[in-house]
mmCIF file of the N, C-alpha and C atoms, coordinates in Angstrom:
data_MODEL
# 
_entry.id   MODEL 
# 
loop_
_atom_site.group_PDB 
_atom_site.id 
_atom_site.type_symbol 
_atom_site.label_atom_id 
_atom_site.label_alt_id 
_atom_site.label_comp_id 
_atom_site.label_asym_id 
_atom_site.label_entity_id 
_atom_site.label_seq_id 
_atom_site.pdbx_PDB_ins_code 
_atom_site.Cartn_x 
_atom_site.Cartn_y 
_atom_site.Cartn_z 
_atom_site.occupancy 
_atom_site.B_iso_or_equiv 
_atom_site.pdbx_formal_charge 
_atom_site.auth_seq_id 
_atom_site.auth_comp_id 
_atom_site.auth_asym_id 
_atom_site.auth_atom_id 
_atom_site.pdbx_PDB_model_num 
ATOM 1   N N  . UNK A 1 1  ? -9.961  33.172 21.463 1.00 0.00 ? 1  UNK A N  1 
ATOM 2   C CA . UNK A 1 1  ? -10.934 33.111 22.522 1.00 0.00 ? 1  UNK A CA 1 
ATOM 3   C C  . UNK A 1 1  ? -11.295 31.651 22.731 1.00 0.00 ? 1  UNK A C  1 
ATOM 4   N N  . UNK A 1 2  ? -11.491 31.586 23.929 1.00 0.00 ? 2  UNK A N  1 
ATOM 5   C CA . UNK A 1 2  ? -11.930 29.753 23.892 1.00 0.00 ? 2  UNK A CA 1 
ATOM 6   C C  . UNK A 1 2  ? -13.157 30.103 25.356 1.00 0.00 ? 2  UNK A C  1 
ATOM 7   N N  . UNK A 1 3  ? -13.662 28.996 25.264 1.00 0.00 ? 3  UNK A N  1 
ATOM 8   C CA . UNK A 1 3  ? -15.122 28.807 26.498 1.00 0.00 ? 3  UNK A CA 1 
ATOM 9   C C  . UNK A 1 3  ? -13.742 29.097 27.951 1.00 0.00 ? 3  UNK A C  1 
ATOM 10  N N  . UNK A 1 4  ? -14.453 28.948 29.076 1.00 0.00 ? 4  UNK A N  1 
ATOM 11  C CA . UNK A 1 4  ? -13.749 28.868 30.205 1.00 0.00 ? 4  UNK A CA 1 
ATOM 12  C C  . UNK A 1 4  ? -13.805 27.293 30.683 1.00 0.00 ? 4  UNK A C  1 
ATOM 13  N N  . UNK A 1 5  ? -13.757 26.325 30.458 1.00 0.00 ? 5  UNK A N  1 
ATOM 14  C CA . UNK A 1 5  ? -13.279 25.162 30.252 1.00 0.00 ? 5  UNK A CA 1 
ATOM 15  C C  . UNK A 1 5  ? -12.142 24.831 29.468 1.00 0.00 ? 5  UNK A C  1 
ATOM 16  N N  . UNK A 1 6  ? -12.365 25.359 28.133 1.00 0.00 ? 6  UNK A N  1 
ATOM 17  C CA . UNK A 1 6  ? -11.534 25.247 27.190 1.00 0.00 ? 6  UNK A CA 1 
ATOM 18  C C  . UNK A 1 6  ? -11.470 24.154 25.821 1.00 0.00 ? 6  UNK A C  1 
ATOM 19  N N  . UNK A 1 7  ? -12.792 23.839 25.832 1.00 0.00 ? 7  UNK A N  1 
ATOM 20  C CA . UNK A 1 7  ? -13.174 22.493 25.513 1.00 0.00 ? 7  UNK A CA 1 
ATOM 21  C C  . UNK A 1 7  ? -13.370 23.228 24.253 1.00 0.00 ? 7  UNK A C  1 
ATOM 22  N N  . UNK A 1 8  ? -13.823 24.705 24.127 1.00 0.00 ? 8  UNK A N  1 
ATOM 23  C CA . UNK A 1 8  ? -13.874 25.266 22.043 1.00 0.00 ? 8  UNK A CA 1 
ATOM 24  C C  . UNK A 1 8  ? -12.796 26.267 22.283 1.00 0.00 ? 8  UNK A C  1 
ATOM 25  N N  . UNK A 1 9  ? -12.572 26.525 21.205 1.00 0.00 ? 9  UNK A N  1 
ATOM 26  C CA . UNK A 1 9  ? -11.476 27.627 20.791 1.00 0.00 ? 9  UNK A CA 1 
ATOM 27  C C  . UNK A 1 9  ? -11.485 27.849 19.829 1.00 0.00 ? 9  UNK A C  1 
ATOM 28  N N  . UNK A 1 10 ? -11.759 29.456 19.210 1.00 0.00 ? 10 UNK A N  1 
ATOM 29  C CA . UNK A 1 10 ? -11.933 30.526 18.199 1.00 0.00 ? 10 UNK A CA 1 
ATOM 30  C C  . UNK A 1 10 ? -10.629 30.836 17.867 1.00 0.00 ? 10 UNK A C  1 
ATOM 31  N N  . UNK A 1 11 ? -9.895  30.455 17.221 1.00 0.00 ? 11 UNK A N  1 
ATOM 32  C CA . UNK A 1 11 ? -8.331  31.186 16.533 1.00 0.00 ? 11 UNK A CA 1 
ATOM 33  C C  . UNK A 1 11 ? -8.921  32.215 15.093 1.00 0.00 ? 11 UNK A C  1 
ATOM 34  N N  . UNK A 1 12 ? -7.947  33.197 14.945 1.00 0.00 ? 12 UNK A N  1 
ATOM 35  C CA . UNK A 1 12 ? -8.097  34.405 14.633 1.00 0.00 ? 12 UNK A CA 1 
ATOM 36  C C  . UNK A 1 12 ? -6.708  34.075 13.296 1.00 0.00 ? 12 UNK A C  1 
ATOM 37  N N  . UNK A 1 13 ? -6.666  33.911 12.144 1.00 0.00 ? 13 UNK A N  1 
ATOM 38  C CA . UNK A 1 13 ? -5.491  33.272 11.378 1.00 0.00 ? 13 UNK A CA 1 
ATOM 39  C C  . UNK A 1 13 ? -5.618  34.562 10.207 1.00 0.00 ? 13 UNK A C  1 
ATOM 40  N N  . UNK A 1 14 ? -4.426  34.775 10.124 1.00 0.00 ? 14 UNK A N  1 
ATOM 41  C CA . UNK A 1 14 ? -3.981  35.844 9.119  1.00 0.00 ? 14 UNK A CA 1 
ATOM 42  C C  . UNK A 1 14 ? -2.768  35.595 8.471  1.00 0.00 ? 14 UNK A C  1 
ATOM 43  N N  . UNK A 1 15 ? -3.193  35.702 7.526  1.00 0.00 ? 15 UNK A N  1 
ATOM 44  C CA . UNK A 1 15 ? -2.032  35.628 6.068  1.00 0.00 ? 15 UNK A CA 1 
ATOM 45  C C  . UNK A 1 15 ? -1.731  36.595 5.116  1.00 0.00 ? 15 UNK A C  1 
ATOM 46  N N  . UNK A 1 16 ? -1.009  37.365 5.126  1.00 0.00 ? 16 UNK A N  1 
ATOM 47  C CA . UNK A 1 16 ? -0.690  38.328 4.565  1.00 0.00 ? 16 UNK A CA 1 
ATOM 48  C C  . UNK A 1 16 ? -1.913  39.383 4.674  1.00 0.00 ? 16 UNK A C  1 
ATOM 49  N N  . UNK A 1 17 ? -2.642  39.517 3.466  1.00 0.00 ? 17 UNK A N  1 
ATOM 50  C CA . UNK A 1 17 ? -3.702  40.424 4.158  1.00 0.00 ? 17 UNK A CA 1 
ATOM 51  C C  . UNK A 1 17 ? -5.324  39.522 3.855  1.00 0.00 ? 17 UNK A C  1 
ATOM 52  N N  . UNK A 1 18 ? -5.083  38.110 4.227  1.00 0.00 ? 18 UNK A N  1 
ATOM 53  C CA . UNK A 1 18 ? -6.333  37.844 4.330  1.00 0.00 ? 18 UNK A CA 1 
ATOM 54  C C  . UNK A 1 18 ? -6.666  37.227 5.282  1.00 0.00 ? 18 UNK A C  1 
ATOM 55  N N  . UNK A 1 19 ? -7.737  37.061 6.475  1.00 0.00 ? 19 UNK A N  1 
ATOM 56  C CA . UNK A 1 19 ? -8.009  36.781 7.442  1.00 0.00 ? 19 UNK A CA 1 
ATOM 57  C C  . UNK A 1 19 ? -9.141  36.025 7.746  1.00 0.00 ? 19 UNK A C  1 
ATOM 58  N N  . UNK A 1 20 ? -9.447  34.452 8.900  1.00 0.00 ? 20 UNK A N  1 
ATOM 59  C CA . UNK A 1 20 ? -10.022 33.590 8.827  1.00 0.00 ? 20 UNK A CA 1 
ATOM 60  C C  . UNK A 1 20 ? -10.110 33.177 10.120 1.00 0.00 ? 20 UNK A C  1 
ATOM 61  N N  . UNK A 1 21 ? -11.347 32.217 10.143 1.00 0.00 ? 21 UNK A N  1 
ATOM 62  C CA . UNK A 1 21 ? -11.496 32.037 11.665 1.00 0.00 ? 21 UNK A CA 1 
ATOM 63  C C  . UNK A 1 21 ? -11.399 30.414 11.645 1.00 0.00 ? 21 UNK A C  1 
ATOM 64  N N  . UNK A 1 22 ? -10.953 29.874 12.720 1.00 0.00 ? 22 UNK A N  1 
ATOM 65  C CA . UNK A 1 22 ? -10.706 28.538 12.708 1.00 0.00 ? 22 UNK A CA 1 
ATOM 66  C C  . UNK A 1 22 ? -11.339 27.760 14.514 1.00 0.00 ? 22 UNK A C  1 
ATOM 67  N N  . UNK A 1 23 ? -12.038 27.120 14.637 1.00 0.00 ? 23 UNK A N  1 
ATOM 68  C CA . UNK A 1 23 ? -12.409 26.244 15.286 1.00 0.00 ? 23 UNK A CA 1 
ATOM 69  C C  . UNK A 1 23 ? -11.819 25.309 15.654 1.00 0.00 ? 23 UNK A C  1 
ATOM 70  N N  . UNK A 1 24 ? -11.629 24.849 16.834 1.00 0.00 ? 24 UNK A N  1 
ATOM 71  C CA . UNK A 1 24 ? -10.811 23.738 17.766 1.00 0.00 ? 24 UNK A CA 1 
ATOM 72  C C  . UNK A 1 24 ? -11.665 23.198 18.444 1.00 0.00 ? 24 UNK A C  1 
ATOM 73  N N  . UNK A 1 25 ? -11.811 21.936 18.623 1.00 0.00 ? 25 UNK A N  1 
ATOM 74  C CA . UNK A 1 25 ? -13.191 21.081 19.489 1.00 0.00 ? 25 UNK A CA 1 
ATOM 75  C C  . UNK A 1 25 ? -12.591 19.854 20.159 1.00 0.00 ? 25 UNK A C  1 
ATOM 76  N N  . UNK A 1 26 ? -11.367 19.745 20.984 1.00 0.00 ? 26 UNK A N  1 
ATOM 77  C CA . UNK A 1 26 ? -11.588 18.431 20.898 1.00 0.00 ? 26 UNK A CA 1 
ATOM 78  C C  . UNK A 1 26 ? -10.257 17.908 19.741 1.00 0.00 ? 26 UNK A C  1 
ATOM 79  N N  . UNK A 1 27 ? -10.446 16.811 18.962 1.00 0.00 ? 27 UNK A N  1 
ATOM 80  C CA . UNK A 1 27 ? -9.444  16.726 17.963 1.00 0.00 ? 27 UNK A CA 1 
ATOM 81  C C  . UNK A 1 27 ? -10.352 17.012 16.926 1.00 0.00 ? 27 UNK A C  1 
ATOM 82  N N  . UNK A 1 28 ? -11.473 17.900 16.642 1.00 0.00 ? 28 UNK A N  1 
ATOM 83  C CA . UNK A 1 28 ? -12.031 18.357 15.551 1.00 0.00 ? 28 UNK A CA 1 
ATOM 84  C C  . UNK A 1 28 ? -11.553 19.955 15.380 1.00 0.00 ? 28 UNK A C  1 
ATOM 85  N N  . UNK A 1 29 ? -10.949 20.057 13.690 1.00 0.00 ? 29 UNK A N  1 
ATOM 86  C CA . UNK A 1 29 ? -10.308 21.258 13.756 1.00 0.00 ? 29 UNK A CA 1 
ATOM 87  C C  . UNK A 1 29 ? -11.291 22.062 12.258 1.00 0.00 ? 29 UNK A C  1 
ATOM 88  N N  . UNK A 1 30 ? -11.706 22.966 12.652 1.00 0.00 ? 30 UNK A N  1 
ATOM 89  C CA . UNK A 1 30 ? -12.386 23.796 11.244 1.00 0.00 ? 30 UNK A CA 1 
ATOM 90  C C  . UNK A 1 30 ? -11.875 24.695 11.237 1.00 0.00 ? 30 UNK A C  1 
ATOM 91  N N  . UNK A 1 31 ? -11.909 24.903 9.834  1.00 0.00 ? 31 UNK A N  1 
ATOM 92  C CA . UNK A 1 31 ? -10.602 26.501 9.135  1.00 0.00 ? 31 UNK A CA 1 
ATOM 93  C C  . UNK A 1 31 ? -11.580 27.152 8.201  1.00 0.00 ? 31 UNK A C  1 
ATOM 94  N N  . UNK A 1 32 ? -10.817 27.816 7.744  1.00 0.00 ? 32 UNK A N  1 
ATOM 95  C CA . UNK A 1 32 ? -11.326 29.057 7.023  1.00 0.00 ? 32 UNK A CA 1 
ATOM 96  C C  . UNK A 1 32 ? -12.742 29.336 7.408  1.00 0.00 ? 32 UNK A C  1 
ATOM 97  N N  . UNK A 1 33 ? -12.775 29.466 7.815  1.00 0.00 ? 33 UNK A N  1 
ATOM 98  C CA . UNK A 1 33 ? -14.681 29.855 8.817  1.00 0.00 ? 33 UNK A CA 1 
ATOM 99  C C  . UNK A 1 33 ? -14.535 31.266 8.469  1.00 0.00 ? 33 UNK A C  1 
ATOM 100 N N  . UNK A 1 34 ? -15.781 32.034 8.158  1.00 0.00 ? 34 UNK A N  1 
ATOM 101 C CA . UNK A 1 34 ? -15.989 33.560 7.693  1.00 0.00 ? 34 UNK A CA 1 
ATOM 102 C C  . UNK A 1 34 ? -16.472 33.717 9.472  1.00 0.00 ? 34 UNK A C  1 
ATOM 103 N N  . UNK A 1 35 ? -16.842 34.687 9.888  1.00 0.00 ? 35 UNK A N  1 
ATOM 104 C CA . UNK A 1 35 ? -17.391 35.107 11.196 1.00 0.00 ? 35 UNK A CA 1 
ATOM 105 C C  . UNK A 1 35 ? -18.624 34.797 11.564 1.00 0.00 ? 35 UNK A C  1 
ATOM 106 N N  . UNK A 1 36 ? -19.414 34.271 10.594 1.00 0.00 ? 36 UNK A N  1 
ATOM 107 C CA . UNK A 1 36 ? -20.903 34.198 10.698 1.00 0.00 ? 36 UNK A CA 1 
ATOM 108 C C  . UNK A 1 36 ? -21.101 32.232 10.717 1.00 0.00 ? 36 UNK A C  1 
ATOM 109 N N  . UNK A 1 37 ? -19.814 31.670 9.890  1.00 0.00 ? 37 UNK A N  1 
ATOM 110 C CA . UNK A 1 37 ? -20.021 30.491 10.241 1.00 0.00 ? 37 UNK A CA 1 
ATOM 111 C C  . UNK A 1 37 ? -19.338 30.088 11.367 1.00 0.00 ? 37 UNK A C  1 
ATOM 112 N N  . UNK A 1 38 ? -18.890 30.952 12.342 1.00 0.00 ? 38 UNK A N  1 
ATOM 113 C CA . UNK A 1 38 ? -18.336 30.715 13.859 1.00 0.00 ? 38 UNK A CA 1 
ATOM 114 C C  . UNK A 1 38 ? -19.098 30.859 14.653 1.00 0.00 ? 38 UNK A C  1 
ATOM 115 N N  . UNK A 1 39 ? -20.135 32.279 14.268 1.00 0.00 ? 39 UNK A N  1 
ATOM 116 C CA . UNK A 1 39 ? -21.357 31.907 15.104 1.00 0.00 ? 39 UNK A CA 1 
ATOM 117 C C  . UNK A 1 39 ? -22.105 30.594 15.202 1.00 0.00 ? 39 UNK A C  1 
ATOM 118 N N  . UNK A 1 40 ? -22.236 30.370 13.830 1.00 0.00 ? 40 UNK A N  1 
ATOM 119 C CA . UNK A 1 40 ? -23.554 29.295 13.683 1.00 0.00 ? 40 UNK A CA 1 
ATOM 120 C C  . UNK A 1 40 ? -22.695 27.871 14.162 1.00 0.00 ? 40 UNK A C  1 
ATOM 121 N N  . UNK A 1 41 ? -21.608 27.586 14.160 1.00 0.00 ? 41 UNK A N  1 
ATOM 122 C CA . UNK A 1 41 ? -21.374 26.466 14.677 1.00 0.00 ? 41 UNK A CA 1 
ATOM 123 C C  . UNK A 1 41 ? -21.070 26.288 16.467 1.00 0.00 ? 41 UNK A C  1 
ATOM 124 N N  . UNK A 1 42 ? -20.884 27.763 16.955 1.00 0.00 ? 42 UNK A N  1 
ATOM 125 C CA . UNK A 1 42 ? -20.960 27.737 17.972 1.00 0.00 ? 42 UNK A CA 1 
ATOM 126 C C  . UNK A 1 42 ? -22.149 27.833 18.554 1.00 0.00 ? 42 UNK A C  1 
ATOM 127 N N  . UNK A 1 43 ? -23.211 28.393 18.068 1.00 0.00 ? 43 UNK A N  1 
ATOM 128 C CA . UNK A 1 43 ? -24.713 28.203 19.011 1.00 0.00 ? 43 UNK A CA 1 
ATOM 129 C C  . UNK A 1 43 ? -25.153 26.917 18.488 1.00 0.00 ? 43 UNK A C  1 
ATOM 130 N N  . UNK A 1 44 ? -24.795 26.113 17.153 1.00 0.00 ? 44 UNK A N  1 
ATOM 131 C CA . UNK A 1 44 ? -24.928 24.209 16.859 1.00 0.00 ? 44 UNK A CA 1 
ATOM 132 C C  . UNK A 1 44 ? -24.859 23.701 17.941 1.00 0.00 ? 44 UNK A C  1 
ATOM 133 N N  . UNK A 1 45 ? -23.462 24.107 18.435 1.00 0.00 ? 45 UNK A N  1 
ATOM 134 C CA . UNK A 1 45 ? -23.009 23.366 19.736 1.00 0.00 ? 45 UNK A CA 1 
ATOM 135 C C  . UNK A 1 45 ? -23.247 23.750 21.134 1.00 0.00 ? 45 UNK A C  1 
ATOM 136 N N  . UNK A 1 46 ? -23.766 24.687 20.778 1.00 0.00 ? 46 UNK A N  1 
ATOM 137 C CA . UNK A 1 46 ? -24.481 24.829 22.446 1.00 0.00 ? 46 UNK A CA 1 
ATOM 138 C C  . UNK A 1 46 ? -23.711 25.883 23.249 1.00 0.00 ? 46 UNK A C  1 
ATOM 139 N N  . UNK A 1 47 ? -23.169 26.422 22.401 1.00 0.00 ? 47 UNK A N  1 
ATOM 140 C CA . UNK A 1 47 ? -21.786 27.429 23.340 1.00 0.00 ? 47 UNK A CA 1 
ATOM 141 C C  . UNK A 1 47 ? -22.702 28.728 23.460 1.00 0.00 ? 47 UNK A C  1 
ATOM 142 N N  . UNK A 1 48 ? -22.445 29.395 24.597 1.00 0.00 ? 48 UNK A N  1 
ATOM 143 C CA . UNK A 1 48 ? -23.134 30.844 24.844 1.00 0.00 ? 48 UNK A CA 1 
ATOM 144 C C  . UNK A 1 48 ? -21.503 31.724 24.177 1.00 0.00 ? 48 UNK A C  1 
ATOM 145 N N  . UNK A 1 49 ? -21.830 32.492 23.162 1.00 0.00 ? 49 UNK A N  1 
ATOM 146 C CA . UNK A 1 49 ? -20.750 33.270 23.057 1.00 0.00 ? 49 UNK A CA 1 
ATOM 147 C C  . UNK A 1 49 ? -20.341 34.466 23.784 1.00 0.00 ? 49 UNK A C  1 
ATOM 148 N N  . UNK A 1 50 ? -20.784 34.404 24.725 1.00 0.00 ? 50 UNK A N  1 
ATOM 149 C CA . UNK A 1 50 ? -20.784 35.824 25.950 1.00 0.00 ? 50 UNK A CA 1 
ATOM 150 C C  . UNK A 1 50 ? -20.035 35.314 26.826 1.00 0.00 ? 50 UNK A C  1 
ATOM 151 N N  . UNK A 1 51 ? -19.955 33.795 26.791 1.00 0.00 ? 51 UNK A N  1 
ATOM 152 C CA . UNK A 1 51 ? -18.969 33.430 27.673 1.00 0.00 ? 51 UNK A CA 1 
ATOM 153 C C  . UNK A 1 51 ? -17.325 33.325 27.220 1.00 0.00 ? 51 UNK A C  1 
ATOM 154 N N  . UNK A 1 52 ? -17.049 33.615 26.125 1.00 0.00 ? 52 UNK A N  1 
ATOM 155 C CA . UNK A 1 52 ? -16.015 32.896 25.642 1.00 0.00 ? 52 UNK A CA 1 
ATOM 156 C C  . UNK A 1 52 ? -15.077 34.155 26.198 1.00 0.00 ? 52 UNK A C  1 
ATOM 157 N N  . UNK A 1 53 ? -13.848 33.533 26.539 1.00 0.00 ? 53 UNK A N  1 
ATOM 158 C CA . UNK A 1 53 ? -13.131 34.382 26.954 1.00 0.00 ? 53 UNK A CA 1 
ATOM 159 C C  . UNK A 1 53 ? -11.506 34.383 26.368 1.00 0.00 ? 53 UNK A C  1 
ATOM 160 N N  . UNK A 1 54 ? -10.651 35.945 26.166 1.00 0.00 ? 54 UNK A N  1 
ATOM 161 C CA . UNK A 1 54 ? -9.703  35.727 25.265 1.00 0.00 ? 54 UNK A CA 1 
ATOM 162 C C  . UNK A 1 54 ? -8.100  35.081 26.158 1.00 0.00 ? 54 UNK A C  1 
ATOM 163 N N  . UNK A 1 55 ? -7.475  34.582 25.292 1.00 0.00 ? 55 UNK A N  1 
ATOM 164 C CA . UNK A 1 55 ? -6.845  33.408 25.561 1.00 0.00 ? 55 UNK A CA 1 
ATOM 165 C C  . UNK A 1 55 ? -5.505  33.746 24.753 1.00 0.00 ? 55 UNK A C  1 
ATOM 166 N N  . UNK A 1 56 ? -4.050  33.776 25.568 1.00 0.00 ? 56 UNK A N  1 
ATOM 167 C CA . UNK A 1 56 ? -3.086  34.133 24.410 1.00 0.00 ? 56 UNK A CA 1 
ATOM 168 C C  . UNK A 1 56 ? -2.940  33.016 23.069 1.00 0.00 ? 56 UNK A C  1 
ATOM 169 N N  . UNK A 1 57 ? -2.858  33.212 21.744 1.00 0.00 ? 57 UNK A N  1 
ATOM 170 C CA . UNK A 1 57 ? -2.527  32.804 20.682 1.00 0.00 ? 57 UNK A CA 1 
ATOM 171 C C  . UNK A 1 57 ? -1.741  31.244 20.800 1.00 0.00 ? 57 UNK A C  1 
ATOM 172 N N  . UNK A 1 58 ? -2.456  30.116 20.551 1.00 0.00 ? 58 UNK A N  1 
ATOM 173 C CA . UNK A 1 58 ? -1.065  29.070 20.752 1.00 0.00 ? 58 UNK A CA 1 
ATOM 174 C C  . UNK A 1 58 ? 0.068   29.384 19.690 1.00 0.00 ? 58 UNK A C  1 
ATOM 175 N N  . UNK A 1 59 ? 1.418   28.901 20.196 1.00 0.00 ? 59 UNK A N  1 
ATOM 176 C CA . UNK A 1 59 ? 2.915   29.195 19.628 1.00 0.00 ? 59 UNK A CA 1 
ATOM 177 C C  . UNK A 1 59 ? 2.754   28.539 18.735 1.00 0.00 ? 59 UNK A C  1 
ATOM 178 N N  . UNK A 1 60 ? 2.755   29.158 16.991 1.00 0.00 ? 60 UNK A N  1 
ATOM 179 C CA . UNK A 1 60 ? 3.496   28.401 16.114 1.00 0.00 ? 60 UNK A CA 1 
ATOM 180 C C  . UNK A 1 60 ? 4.691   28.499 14.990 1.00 0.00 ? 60 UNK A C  1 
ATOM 181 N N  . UNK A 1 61 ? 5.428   28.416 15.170 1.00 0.00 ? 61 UNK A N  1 
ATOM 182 C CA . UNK A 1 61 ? 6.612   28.199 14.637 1.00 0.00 ? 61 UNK A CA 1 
ATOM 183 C C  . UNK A 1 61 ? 6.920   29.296 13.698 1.00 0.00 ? 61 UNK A C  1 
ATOM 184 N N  . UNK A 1 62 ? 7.484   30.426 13.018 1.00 0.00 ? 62 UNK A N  1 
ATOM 185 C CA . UNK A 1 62 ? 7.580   30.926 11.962 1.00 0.00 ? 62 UNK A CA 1 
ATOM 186 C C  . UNK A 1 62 ? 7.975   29.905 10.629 1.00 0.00 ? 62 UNK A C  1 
ATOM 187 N N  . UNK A 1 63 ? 7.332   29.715 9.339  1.00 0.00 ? 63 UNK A N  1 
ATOM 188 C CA . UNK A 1 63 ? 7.667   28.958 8.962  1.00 0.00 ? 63 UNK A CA 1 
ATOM 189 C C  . UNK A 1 63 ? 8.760   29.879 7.601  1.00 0.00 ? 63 UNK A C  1 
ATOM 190 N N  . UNK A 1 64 ? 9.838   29.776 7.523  1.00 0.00 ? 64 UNK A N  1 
ATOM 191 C CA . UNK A 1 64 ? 10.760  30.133 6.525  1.00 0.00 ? 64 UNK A CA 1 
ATOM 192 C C  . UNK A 1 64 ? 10.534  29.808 5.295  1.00 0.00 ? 64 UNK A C  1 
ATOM 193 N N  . UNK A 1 65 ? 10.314  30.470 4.190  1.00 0.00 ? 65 UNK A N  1 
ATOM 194 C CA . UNK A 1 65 ? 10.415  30.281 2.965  1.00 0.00 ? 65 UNK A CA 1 
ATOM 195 C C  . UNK A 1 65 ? 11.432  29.622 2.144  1.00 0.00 ? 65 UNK A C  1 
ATOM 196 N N  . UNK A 1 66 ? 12.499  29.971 2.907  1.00 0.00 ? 66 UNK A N  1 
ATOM 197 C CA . UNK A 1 66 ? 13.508  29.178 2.429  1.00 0.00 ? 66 UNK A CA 1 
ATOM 198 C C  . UNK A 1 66 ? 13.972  28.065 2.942  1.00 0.00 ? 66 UNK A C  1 
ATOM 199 N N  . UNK A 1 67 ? 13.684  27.691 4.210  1.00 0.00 ? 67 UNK A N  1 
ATOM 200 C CA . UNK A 1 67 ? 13.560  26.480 4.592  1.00 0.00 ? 67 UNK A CA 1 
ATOM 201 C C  . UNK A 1 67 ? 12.517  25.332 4.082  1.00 0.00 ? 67 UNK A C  1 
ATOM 202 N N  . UNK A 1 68 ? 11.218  25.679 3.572  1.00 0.00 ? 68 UNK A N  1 
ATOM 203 C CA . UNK A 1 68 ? 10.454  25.121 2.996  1.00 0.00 ? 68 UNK A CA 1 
ATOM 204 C C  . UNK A 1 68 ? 11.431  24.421 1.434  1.00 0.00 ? 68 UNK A C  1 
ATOM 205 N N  . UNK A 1 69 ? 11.762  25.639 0.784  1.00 0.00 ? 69 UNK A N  1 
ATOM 206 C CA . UNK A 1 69 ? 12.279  25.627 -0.324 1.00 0.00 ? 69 UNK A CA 1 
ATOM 207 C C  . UNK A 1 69 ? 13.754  23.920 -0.183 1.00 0.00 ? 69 UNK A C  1 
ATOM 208 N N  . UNK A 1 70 ? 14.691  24.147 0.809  1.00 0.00 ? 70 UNK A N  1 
ATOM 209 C CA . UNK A 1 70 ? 15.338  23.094 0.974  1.00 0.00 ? 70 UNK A CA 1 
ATOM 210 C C  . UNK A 1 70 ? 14.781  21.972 1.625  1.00 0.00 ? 70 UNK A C  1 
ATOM 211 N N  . UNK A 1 71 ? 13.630  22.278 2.012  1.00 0.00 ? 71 UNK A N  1 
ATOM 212 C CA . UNK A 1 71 ? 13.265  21.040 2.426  1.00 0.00 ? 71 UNK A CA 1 
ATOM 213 C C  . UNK A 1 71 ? 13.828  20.270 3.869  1.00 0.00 ? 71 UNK A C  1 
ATOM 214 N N  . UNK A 1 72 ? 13.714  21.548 4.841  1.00 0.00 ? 72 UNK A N  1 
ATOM 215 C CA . UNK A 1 72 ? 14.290  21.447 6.386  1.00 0.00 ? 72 UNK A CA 1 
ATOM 216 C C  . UNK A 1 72 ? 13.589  21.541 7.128  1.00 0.00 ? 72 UNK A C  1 
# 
């Protein structure tokens, strides 16, 4: 979800079975955020969360295990 500007953005990050919220501002990036510290940094900043609207997922890469492993 991001504002309709686009200036914040709420990413939704899942890893196997554990799940986290991450913040985009700008070139300020916050991770592992529980749901309650997404609120509180979004009304910090002044964001109405009624406005935020959902937004497809940005593309990232599958990352291979075994490519990690060789080092590619």
């Amino acid at each position: 979800m991001q504002t309709p500007d686009g200036a914040w953005r709420v990413e939704v990050v899942r890893r196997g079975t554990t799940r986290w919220y991450r913040i985009v501002h700008g070139d300020d990036v916050l991770d592992w955020l529980s749901i309650a510290a997404v609120e509180r940094v979004l009304d910090e900043g002044g964001v109405d969360r009624r406005t935020l609207v959902e937004v497809d997922p940005p593309y990232r890469p599958p990352q291979s295990s075994t490519s990690a492993v060789r080092g590619r």
